[in-house]
C-alpha positions in Angstrom: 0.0 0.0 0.0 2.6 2.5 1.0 4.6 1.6 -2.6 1.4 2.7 -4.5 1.3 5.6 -2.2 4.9 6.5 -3.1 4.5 5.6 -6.5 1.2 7.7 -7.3 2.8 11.0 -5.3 5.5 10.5 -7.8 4.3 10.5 -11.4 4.8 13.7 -13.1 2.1 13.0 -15.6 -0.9 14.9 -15.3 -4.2 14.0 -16.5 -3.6 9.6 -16.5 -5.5 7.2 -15.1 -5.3 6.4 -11.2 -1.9 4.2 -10.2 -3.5 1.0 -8.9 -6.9 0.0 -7.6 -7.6 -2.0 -4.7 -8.1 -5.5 -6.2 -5.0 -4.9 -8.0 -3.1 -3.8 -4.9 -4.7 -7.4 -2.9 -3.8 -9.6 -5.8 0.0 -7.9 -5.4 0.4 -8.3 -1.8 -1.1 -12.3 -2.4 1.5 -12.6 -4.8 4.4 -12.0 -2.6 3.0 -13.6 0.6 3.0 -17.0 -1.9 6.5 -16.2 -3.2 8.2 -15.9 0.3 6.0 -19.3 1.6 7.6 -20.9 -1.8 11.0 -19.4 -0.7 10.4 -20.8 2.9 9.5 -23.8 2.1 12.7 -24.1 -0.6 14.8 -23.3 2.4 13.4 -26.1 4.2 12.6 -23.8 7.1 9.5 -25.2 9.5 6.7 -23.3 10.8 3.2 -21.8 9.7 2.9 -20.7 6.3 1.9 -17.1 6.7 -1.2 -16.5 5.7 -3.3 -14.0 3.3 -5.3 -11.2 5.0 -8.7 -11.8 4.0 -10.8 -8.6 2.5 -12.0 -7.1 5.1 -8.6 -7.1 7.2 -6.9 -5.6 3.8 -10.0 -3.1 3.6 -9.4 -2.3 7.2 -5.8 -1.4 6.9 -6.2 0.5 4.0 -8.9 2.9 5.6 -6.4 3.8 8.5 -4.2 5.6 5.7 -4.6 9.2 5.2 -7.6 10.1 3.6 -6.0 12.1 0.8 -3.0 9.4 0.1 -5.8 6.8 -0.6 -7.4 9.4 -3.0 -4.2 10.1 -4.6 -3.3 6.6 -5.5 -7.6 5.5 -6.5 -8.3 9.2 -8.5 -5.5 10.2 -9.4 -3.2 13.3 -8.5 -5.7 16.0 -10.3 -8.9 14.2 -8.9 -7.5 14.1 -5.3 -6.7 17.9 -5.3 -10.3 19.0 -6.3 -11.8 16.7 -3.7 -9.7 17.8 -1.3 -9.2 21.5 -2.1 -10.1 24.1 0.4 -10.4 28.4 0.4 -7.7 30.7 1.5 -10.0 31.9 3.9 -11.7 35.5 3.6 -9.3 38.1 2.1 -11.7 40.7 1.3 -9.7 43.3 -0.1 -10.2 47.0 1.2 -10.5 48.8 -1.9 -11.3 48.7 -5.5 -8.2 47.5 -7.3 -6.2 46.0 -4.5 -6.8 42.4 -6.0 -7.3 42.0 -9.6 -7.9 38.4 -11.0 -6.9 37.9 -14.7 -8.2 34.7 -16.9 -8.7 34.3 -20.8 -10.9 31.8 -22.5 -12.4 31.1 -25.7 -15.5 33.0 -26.2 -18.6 29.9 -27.1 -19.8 32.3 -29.6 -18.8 32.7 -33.9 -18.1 36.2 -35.3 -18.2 37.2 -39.2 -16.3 38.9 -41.2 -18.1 42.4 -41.2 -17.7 42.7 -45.3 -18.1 39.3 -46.2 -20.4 38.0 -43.6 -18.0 34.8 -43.1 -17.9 33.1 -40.0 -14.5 33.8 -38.6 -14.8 31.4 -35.5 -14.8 31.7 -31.6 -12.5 34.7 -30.3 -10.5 34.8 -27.3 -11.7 37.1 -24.6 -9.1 38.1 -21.7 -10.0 40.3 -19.3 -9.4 41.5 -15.4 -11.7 41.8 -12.8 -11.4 43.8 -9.9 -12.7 41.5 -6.3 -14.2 44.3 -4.6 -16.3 45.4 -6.9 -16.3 41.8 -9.7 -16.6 44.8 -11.8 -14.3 44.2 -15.2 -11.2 46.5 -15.8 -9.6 45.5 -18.5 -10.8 43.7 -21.7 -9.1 42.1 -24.6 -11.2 40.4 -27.8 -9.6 38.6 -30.5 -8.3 35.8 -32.2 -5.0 36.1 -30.9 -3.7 33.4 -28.8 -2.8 33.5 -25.4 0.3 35.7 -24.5 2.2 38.2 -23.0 0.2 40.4 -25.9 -3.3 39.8 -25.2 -2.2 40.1 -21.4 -0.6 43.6 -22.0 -3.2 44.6 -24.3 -5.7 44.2 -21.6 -3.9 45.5 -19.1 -3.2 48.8 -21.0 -7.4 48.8 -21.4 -7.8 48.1 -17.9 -4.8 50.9 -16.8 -6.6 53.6 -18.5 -9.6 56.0 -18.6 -13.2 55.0 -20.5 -13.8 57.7 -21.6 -14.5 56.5 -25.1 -17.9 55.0 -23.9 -19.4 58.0 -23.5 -18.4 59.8 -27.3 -18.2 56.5 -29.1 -21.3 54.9 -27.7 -24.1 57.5 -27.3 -26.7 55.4 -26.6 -25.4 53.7 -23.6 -26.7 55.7 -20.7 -24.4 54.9 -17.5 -20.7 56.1 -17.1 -18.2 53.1 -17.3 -16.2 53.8 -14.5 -14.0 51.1 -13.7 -10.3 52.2 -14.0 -6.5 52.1 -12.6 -3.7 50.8 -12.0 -4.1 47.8 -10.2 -1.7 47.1 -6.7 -2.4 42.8 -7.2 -2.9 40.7 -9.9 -3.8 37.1 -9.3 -2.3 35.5 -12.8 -2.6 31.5 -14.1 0.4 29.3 -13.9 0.8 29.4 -17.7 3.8 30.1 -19.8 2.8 33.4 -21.1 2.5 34.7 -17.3 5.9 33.6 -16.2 7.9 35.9 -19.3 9.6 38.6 -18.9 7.2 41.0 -20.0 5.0 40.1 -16.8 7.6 41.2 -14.9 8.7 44.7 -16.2 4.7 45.0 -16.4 4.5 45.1 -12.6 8.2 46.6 -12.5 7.1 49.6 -14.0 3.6 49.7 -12.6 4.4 48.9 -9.0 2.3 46.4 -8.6 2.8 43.1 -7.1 1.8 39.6 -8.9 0.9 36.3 -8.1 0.2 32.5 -9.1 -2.3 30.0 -8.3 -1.3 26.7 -8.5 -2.2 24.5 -11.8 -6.0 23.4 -12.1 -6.9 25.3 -9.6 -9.7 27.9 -10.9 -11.1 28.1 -7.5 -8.6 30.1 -6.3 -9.7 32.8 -8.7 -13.3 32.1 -8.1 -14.1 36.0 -9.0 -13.2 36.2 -12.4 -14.0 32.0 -13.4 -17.7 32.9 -12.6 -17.8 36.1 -14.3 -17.7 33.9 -16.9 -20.5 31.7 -16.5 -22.1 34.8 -16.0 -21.2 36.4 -19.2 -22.2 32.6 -21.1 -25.7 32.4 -19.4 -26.7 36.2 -19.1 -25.7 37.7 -22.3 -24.2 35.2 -25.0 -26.4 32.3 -24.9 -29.2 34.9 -26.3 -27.2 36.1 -29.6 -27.1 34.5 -32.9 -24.1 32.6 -33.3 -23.9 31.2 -29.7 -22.2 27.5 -29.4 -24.4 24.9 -27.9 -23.1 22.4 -25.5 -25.0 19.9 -27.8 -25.8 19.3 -31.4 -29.0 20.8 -32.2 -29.9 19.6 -36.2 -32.1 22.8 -36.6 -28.8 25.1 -35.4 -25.8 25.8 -36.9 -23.9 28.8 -35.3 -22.0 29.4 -39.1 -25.0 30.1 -40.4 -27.2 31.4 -38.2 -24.4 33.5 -36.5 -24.3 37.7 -37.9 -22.3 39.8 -35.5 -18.6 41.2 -36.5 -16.0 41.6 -33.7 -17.1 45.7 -33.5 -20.6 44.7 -33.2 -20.0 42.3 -30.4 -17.9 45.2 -28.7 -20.7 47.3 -28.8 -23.1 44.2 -27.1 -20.7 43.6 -24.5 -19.8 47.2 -23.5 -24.0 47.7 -23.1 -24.2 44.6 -21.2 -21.0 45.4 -18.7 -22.0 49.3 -18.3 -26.1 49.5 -18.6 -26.9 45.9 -17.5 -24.2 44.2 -14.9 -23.3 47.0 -13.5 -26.1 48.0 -12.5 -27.8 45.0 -11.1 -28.0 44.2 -6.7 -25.9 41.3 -6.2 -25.3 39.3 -3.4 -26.0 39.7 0.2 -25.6 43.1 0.6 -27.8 43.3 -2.8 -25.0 46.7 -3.8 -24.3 46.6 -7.6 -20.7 46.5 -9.1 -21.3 50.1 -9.7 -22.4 51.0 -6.1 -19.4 49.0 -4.9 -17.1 50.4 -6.9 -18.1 54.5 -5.7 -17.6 52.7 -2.0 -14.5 51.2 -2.8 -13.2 54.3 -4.2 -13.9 56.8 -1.8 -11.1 56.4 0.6 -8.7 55.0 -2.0 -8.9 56.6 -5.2 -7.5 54.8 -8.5 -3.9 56.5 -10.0 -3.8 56.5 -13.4 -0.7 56.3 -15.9 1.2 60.3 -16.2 0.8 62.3 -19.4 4.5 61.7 -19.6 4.7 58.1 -19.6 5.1 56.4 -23.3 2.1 53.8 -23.3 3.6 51.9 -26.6 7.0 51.6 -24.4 5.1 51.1 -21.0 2.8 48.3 -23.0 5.5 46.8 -25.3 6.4 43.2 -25.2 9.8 42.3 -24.0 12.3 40.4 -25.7 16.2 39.9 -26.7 18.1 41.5 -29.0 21.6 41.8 -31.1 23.2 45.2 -31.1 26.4 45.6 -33.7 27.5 48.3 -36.2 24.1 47.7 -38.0 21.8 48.5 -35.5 19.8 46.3 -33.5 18.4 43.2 -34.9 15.1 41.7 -34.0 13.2 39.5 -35.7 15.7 39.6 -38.5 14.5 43.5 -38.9 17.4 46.2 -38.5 16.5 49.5 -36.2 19.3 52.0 -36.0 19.3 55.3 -34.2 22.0 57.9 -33.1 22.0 56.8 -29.1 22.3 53.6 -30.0 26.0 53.6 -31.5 26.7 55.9 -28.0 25.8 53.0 -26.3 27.5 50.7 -27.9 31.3 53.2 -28.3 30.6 53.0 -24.3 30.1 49.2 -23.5 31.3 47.3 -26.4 30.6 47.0 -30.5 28.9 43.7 -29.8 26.1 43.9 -27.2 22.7 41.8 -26.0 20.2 43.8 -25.3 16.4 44.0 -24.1 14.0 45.2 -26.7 10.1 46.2 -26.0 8.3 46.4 -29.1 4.5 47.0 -29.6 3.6 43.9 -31.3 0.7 45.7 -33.5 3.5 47.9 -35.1 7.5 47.0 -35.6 8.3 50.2 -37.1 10.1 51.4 -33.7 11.1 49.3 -30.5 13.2 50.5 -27.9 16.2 48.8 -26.7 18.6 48.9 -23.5 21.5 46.8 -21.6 19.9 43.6 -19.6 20.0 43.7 -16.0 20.4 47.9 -16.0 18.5 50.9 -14.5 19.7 52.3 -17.9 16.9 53.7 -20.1 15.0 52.5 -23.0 16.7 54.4 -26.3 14.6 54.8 -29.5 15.3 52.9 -32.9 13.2 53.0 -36.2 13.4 50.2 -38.5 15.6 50.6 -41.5 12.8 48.8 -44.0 10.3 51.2 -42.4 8.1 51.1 -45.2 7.3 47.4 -44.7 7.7 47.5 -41.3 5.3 50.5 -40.6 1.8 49.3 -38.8 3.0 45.6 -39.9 2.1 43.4 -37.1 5.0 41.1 -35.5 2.7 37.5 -36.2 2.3 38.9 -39.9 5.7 39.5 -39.7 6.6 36.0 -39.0 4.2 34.2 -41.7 6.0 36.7 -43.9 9.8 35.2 -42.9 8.1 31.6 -43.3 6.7 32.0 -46.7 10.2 33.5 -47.9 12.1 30.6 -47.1 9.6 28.7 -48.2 9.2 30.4 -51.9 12.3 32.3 -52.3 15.0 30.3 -50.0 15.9 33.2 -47.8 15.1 36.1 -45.9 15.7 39.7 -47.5 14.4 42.6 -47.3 13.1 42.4 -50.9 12.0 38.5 -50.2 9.9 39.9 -47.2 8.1 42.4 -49.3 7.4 39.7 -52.1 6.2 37.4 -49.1 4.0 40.2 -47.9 2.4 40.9 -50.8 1.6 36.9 -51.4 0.2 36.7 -48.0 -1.8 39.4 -48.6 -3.4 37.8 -52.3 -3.6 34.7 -50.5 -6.1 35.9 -47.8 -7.9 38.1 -50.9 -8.4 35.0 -52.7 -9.4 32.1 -49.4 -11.6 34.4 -47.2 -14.6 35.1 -49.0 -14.5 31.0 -50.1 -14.8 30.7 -46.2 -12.9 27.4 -46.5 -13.3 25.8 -42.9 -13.8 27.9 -39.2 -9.9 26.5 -38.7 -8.3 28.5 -42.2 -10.7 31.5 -41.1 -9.1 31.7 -37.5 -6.0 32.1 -38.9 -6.9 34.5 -41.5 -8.3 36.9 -38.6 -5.0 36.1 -36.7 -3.4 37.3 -39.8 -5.6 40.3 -40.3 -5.0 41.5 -37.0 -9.1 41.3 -36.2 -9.3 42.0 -32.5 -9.2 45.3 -29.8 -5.0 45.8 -29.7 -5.8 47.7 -33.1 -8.5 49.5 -30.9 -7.7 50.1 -27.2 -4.1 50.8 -28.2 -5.5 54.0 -29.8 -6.7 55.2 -26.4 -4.3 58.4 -25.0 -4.6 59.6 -21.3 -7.8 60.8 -20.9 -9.4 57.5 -22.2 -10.3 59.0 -25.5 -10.0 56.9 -28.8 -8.5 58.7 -31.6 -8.4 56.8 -35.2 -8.5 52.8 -35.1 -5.5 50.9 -37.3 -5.0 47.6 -38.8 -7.9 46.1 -39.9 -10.5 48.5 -38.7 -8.3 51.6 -40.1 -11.2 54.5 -41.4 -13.8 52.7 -39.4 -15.5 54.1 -36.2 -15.9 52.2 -33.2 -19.7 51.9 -33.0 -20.9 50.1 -35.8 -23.8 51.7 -36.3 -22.8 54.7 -36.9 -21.5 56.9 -34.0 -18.9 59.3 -34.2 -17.1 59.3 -37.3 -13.1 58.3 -36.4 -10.4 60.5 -39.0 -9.4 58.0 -42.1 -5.9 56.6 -41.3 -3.8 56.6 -44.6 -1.5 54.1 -45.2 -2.6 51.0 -43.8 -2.1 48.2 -45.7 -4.2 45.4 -43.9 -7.6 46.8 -44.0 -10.8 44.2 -44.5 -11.6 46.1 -47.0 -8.6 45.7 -49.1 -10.3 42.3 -50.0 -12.2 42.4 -52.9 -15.5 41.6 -51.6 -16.8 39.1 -54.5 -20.5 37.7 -54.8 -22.0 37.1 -51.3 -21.9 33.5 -49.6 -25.0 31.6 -49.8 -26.6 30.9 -46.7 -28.3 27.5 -46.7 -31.3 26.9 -44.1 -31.5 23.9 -42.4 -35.0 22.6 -41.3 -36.2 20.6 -39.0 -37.5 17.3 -40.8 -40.2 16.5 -38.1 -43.5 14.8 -38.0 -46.5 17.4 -38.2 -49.2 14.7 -38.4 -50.4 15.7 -34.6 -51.1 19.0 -35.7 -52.9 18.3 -38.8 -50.4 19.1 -41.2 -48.8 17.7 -44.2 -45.4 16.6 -43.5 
């Protein structure tokens, strides 16, 4: 019993079937109790042979073991620590935005393609939710995966001002007030989390961070039922919702209408003019209510005027520094300070590079492991560089080693340009919901080419990438200023004839209500 114990507390693998069972373990200890008699009896040595505990003595023994051992070794390491998982106690926090919970998942719900009317397939949605209040501060929406971009992204939503609601969404009545720099952030155990882009995050915020252990959502209970809230309050009653089962008469692809700015405009009424507003628990106080409490003695700080949000909000990672600038991502970026910096500490350097993943026509760059600050670089190939986003950026090396056998600058800008055909000539043809995913990954569909357009004060000026020229609201709203020179616009795809929308019916039998099947 004790070597399944051991055995089951050791096994790295998560997710397997329990180590043993207990007619498993009996039929193992009667196997060596009959070996040693053999032995004995081999030996010529007298005596009794020793004899095999019936059932209920092994049953007895093994129910004066630790509870959670024996459920360790029966369920199974991931079983046994959701049976016997317990709260941290009660850590109410004492103001709005002294404990912030952050968690992503995979909206159940299809968007289109706003021109073509496409289903593009089921967006990410990150977001952080303040404890006091379980009012949301920060929001991403996309189809970008899980990283230390959608987490920044958000976190630059949740760090400033919304005062966009109010100009861009006239016909939402309340203020959305939720706002600040958070002092905690409760993050996942995932890879993403533990870069180094977390870190100067809450370096340069001065906030702390934390972990909960892996599968364990309870430990962020706040912002894993906001959730379910969000799926059976708002979601499950729009076209395009995903059923847990297969309903013949349903197809989200087809029955589905709403584009990613549309669904921004349904989720911003439902947070501001809906949730917010609604008595919850106990107390029955709404988020909003609780959010004027919890800010009365401890007001929110916000980011200064001073502060450089596409530096603050970049990603972090490494980068070579020699007589041709700085190279990232197999880009050049060159700049006056930077050759100071090198005459001073070497003509061969490593250095830390935050770039704003939405646009690699600047980064900044400085010596590792320094208080030294962040000096400016452009990108030599600015004109392909310029509001090109860094996962576009690498499909673009891929396809020119692919097709031309090397990266160049003029093999990057042929790759571009066939990227760009490509998705002209396979999105309206809506090939699967897998090819359109990536194709909105590609485009760049989702709110970094929104939020990141938010200054100071919380007010959006024009939108880039895909939704360059576009307002916010959707249906109409305050006209944003045309951006000129974007090159990875929806509309830069030849729209084509419209996709045929097959109804599915229900094939059932009418004969009880007197008609004609």
């Amino acid at each position: 019993m004790l070597e399944a114990i051991i055995t089951a507390k050791q096994d790295r693998k998560v997710g397997l079937a329990p180590v043993t069972t207990l007619k498993n373990m009996r039929a193992k200890a009667a196997k060596i109790i009959n070996d040693e008699n053999t032995r004995h009896r081999a030996l010529g040595q007298s005596g009794a042979a020793i004899a095999i505990p019936s059932a209920s003595t092994f049953n007895r023994i093994w129910n004066d073991l630790p509870a959670d051992d024996r459920a360790i070794v029966i369920n199974g390491k991931v079983e046994a620590a959701r049976l016997f998982r317990g709260g941290k106690g009660v850590s109410r926090p004492r103001a709005c935005l002294d404990l912030t919970e952050y968690d992503e998942t995979r909206v159940p719900m299809f968007l289109f393609d706003e021109k073509l009317g496409v289903p593009l397939g089921r967006p990410w949605l990150t977001w952080y939710i303040d404890v006091y209040s379980t009012a949301p501060v920060g929001i991403y929406v996309g189809f970008e995966n899980p990283s230390d971009l959608t987490i920044a992204s958000a976190l630059r939503h949740c760090c400033l001002p919304k005062a966009y609601v109010a100009r861009e969404y006239p016909t939402i009545v309340n203020r959305y007030a939720p706002a600040g720099v958070p002092r905690h952030v409760v993050f996942d155990n995932g890879l993403a989390q533990w870069g180094g882009t977390i870190e100067q995050l809450a370096f340069d915020l001065d906030m702390s961070i934390s972990y909960t252990r892996p599968r364990t959502p309870w430990f962020k209970a706040r912002v894993e039922g906001m959730f379910e809230v969000l799926n059976k309050t708002l979601l499950r009653e729009l076209p395009g919702f995903v059923l847990a089962k297969d309903m013949h008469e349903y197809d989200p692809t087809i029955h589905g209408c709403i584009g990613l700015r549309h669904f921004l405009y349904i989720l911003h009424a439902w947070l501001v003019d809906v949730f917010m507003q609604e008595p919850q628990g106990l107390f029955m106080q709404s988020p909003a209510m609780l959010w004027e409490e919890g800010t009365r003695d401890h007001a929110p700080s916000f980011l200064p005027r001073s502060q450089d949000l596409d530096l603050l909000f970049g990603i972090k990672r490494m980068g070579r520094l020699d007589h041709r600038g700085v190279r990232f991502a197999n880009l050049r970026y060159h700049s006056a300070e930077l050759q100071t910096l090198r005459r001073r500490h070497g003509d061969k350097l490593t250095v830390e590079v935050k770039v704003d993943p939405s646009n690699l026509a600047v980064i900044h760059a400085r010596l590792p492991n320094t208080n030294s600050g962040w000096v400016r670089a452009e990108a030599t190939l600015l004109p392909y560089a310029e509001k090109l986003s860094l996962h576009r950026h690498q499909l673009n090396q891929k396809n020119a080693r692919e097709l031309f056998g090397e990266v160049s600058a003029a093999n990057l800008c042929r790759a571009h340009e066939r990227l760009h055909e490509l998705i002209a000539e396979s999105l309206p043809t809506a090939l699967s919901i897998r090819s359109n995913s990536l194709i909105a990954r590609a485009l760049g569909i989702g709110t970094q080419h929104i939020f990141n357009n938010l200054n100071h004060d919380g007010e959006l000026s024009s939108l880039s990438g895909p939704f360059a020229g576009e307002p916010l609201n959707p249906l109409g709203g305050r006209a944003n200023d045309t951006q000129p020179g974007s090159t990875h616009r929806i509309q830069d795809v030849p729209a084509g004839p419209p996709r045929k929308r097959v109804r599915r019916t229900f094939d059932g039998d009418h004969s009880m209500s007197g008609v004609e099947p």
